[in-house]
N, C-alpha and C positions, 0 to 999 in steps of 0.2 A: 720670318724672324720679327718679332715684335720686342718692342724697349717700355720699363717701367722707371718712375722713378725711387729712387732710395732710401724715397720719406715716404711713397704713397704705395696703393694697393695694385695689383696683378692686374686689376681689373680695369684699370684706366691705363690703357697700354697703348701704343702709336707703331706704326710698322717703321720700318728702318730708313725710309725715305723721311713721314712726317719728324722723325727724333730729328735728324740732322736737320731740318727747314727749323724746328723747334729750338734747340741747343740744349739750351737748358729747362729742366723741370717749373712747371707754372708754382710746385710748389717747394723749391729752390733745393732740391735734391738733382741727382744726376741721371741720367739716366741709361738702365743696363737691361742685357737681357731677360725678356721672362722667365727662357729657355735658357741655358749657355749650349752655345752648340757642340755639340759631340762628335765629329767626325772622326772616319775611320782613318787613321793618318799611318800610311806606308810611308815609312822615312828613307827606306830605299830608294822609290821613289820620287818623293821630295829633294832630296840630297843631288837630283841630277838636271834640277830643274835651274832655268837663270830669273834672275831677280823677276823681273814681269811675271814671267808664268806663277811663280808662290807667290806675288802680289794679288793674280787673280782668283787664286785657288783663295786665300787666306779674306781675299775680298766678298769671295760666293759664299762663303759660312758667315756672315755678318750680313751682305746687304742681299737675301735673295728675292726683296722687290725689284729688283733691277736686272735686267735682261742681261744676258752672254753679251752681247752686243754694245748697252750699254757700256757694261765694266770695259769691253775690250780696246773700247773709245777711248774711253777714261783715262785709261794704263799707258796709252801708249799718246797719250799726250801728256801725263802726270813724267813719264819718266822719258822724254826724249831726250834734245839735241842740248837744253838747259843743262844737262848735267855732264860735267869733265870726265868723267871717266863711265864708259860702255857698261861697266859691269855694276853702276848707283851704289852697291854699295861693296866695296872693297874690301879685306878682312887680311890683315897682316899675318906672315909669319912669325914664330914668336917671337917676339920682342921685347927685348928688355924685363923677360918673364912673363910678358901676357901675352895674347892677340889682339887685336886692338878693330874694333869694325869701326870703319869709318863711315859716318855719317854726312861729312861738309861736302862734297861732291856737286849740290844743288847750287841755285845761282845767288840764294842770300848765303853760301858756308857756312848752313848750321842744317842742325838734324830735323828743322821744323819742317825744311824744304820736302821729308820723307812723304810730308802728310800734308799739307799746306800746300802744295802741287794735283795733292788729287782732290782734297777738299773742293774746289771749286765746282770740279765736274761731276762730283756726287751732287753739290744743291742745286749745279743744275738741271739735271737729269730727275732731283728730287722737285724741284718746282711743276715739272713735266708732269710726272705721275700721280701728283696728287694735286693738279690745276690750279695751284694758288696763283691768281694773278696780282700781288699786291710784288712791292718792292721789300728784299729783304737786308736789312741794315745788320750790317756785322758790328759786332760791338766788342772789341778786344782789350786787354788790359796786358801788357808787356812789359817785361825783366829785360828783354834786349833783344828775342832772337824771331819772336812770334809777329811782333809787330811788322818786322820786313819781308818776313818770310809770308804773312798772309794778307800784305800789299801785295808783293808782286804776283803772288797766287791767285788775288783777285783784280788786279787791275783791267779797270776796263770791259768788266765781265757785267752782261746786259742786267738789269732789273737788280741788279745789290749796290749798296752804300757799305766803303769800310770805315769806323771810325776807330781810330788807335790810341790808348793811349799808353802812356809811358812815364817813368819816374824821375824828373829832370833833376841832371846830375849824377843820376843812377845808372847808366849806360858808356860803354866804351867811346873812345873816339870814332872807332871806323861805324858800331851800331850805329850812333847819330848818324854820322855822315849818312849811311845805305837808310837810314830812314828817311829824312829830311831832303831825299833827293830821287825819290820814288815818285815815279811819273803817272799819270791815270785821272782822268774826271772824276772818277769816284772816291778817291784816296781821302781820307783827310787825314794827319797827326796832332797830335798835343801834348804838351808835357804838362804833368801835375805838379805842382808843389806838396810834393809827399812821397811815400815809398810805393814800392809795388802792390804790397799789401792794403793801400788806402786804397789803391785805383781800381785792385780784383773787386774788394770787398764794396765798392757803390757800384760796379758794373755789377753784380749781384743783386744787387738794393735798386737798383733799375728795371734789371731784367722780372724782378718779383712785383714791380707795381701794376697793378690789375689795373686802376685807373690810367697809368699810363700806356698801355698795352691796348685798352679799348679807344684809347684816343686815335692810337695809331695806327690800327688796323681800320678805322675811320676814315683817315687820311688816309690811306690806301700803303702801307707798309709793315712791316711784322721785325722783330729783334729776332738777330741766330747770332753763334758766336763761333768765333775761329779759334780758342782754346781749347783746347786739349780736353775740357767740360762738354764738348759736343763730340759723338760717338764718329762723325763724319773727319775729325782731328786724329782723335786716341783710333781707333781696329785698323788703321793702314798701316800704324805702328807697328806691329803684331807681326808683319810677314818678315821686317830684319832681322828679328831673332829663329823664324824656321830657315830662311838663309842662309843665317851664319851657322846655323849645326850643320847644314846640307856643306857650306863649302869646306868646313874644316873635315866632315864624312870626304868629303870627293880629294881632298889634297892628302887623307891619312893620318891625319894630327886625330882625330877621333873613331874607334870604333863604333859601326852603327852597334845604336842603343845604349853607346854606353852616355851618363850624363856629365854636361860641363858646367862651370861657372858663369855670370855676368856680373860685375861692378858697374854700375849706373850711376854717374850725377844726377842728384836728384832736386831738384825745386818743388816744383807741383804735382808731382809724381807720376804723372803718366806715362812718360817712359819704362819706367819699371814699374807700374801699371801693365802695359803692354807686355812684357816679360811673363807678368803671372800668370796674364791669361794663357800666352803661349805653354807654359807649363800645364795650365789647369786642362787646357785639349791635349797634353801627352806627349810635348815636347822635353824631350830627356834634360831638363836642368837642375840641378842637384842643391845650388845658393844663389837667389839674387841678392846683394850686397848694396846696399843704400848709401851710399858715399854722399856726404854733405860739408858745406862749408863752414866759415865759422859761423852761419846761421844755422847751429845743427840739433833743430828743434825735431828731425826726423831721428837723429839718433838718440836722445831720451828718449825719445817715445819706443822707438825698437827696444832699449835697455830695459826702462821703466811701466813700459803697458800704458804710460799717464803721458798726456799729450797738451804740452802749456804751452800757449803763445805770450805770455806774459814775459816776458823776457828783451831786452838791448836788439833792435834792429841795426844789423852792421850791412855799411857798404863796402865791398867785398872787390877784389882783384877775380875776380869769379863771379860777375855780376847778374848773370843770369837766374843764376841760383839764389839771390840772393831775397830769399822768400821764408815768412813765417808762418804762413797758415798754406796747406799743402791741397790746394781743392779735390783731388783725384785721390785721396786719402779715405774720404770717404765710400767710392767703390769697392775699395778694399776692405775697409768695415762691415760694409754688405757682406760680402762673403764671408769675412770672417765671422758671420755672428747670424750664418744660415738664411742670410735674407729674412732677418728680422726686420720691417722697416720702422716699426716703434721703436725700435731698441737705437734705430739710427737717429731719429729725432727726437730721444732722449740724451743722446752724446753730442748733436749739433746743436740743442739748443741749450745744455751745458756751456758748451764753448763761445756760444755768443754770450751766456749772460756770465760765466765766472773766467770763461777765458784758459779754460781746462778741461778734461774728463778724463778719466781712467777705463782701460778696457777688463770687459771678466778675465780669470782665468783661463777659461774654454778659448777666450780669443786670443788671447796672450798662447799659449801654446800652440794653437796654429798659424800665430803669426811666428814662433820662434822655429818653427820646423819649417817654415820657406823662404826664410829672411836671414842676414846678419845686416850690420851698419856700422859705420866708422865714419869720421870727419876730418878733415884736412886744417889746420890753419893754414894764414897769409905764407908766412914762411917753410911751410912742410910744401904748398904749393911749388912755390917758386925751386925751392930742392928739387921734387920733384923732376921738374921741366930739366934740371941739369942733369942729373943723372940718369933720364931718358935718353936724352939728347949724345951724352958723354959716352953710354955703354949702347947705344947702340943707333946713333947721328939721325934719330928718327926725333922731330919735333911737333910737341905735344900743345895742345893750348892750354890755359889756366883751369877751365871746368873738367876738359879729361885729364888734369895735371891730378884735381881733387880725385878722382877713381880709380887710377890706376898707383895715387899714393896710397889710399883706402885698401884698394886690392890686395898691396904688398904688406899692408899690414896684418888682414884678415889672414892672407896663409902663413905668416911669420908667425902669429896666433893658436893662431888652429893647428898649422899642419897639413891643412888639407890640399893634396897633390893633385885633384881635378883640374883640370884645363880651364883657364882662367881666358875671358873675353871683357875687354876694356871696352867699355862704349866710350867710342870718342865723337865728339857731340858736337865740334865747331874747329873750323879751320884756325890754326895757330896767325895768320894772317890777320883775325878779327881781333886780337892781342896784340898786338904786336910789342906793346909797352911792356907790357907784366914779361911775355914770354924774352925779349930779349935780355932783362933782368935778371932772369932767371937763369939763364945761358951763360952773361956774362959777369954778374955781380951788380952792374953797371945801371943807372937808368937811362933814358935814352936824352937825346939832347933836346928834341920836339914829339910831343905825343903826334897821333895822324900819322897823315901819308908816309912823314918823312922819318919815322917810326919804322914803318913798312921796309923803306931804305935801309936803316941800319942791321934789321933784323935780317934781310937778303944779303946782303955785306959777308953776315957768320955765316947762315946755313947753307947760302945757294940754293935753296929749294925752289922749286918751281913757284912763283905768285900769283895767283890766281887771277884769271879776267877780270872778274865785277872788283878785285882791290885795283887794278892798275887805270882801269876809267872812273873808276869811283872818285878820286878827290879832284876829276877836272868839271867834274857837275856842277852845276851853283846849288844850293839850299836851299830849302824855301824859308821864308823867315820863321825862327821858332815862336811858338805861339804857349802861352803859360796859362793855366788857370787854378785854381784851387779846387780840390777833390770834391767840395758842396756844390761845385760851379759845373761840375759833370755835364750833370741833367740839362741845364742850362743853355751850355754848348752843344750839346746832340741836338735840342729842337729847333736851335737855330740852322744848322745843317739840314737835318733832316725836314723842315717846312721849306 
């Protein structure tokens, strides 16, 4: 299996090991299949298997530089004893009109843990097979959930440096806290003075400096990144959507073959990223539905074919999502436009310089035959969470609050009586503010821990481990810098 990038040619291609050690493309495109792989996919079969096993299966069509052995390593240290519930990822009966696959199960309670648990043991196994001895610096830019989830996936872990950074003031109470209290030699965090979009977009502007790149492969270090931009992120994704048709096939909620639904929060889009592809290999899904928040620059673009960032950055009770340029947007472009890769660096470098582009027609039609989209406001959220909660005492967080109100708008819309799957993307505990507001009308007396209190008070739900030692940590002290001061900060680290 070898990967290109989505600006450059076929012919300058890396096997599946070098992408991931790489991340991102030298020449700031992404990088994807040359081939997509084709298997021959018995869903029969599939449908009987538990999480691990369609992990591995879904991992050997993506990484086949990597030995049986390798992956099997991998797996079964990516999905042990860290995760609350045996079965990683669990999928409700219907509820409240959807099903709902839960993702928070891991030990940051967000859906990054899916992929950001096995991430590690891919680059290190990829470091193995293709002998780079240099140290490889992770360089992350986070909305709230990536940042903790690819600390603790890397802490500690020999020959990498993680550096994280984040949008201060842009993240939850409990995020901060589970960042700021992440333990490891290699860790570092920072908060920018700016949004998430200033901090993707120089971790980008970093990642493409060639002088900078030769310096420090000089020093003896190389840049990969823990974003959902590196392939070693995004195709681990890929197996909870053949899961979830396999368990709702084995429980009877779906006949085999026939195809379901998925409503996805979406920020940077690689989750329902993951989704397409799982369709594009022949997985029966009929609508992925793009639910976004009031940043819902991805729903214009669905509606309009025209994609503008020019528009109010809001910070959002949904903060994860809280994204205007959608990096992962671009693979889809690829696709959509036959693996043109001029055509894609005609439309990115659109965007950088007017801060817009419009897609063909050709692509606009194939994106409107696999896609719808819909958007949540503050207050449709916060509804949400009570009329989940109200009809059927199941509690939802604020980001699956945005998709499965998205959901119930799409079939109230349309009509369409397919079996709907809610990706629920983070445990309602990492909320605790928004979601008990929701619940109650009410806001709460103290954001934090004692947030966490009140909201246990209503629902009795079980609270999870990492929230109940979580606020007896100490912090490490927050550190600020401004988005030009990035570079800055990394070589001080990294020298």
């Amino acid at each position: 299996m070898d990967y290109r990038s989505t600006r450059g040619s076929r012919s300058d291609s890396l096997n599946s090991a070098e992408a991931v050690i790489q991340g991102l493309a030298p020449d700031g495109g992404l990088y994807v299949p040359v081939n997509f792989p084709t298997p021959t996919i018995n869903l029969a079969e599939i449908s009987k298997l538990t999480y691990k096993e369609t992990a591995k299966l879904v991992l050997s069509w993506f990484f086949n530089d990597y030995s049986d052995e390798q992956l099997d390593e991998s797996i079964r240290a990516a999905y042990g004893s860290q995760f609350d519930d045996d079965e990683i990822v669990p999928v409700t009966k219907e509820t409240a009109g959807s099903h709902y696959m839960e993702l928070f199960h891991g030990p940051t309670l967000a859906f990054k843990d899916i992929a950001l648990q096995m991430l590690p043991h891919l680059m290190v196994n990829a470091v193995k097979l293709t002998n780079v001895n240099r140290k490889i610096v992770i360089l992350t830019a986070t909305s709230g959930d990536t940042g903790t989830a690819s600390m603790n996936g890397f802490r500690d872990v020999d020959g990498t440096q993680v550096i994280v950074f984040y949008p201060n003031g842009g993240v939850s109470p409990v995020q901060l806290q589970q960042m700021l209290t992440q333990q490891g030699d290699n860790l570092e965090v920072v908060a920018i003075d700016g949004n998430f979009d200033q901090a993707q977009t120089e971790v980008k502007r970093i990642f493409n400096d060639s002088e900078l790149e030769k310096n420090l492969k000089l020093s003896g270090s190389q840049f990969s990144s823990a974003n959902s931009m590196n392939i070693g992120r995004l195709m681990p994704q890929v197996a909870y959507y053949f899961y979830t048709y396999g368990k709702l096939v084995r429980d009877g909620t779906v006949k085999l073959g026939n195809a379901i639904n998925f409503t996805v929060p979406t920020g940077n889009f690689g989750d329902i990223l993951a989704g397409y592809y799982a369709k594009k290999m022949g997985l029966p899904i009929n609508k992925l539905i793009c639910a976004s928040n009031q940043n819902n620059v991805l729903t214009d673009f669905f509606t309009t074919g025209t994609y503008n960032k020019n528009r109010d950055f809001y910070l959002t009770n949904s903060p994860s999502m809280d994204i205007v340029v959608s990096s992962n947007l671009e693979r889809l472009l690829f696709d959509l436009a036959n693996e043109d890769s001029n055509q894609i660096k005609k439309l990115m470098n659109e965007l950088t310089n007017d801060g817009q582009y419009t897609i063909s027609d050709d692509m606009k039609t194939r994106l409107d035959t696999n896609f719808d989209a819909g958007f949540a406001s503050e207050t449709a959220i916060k509804a949400e969470i009570k009329r989940v909660y109200e009809t059927a005492k199941y509690t939802i967080d604020p980001h699956t609050a945005v998709a499965s109100a998205v959901a119930r708008e799409y079939q109230q819309r349309t009509g369409d009586k397919t079996p709907m799957v809610v990706v629920a993307t983070a445990s309602p505990y990492k909320f605790p503010e928004t979601v008990y507001e929701g619940i109650t009308g009410k806001q709460v007396v103290e954001p934090g821990y004692a947030a966490v209190g009140q909201l246990f008070d209503i629902t009795g739900d079980l609270v999870p481990a990492p929230i109940k030692t979580l606020f007896e940590l100490e912090p490490h002290k927050q550190v600020v810098v401004k988005p030009e001061k990035m570079e800055e900060f990394i070589l001080k680290i990294v020298k």
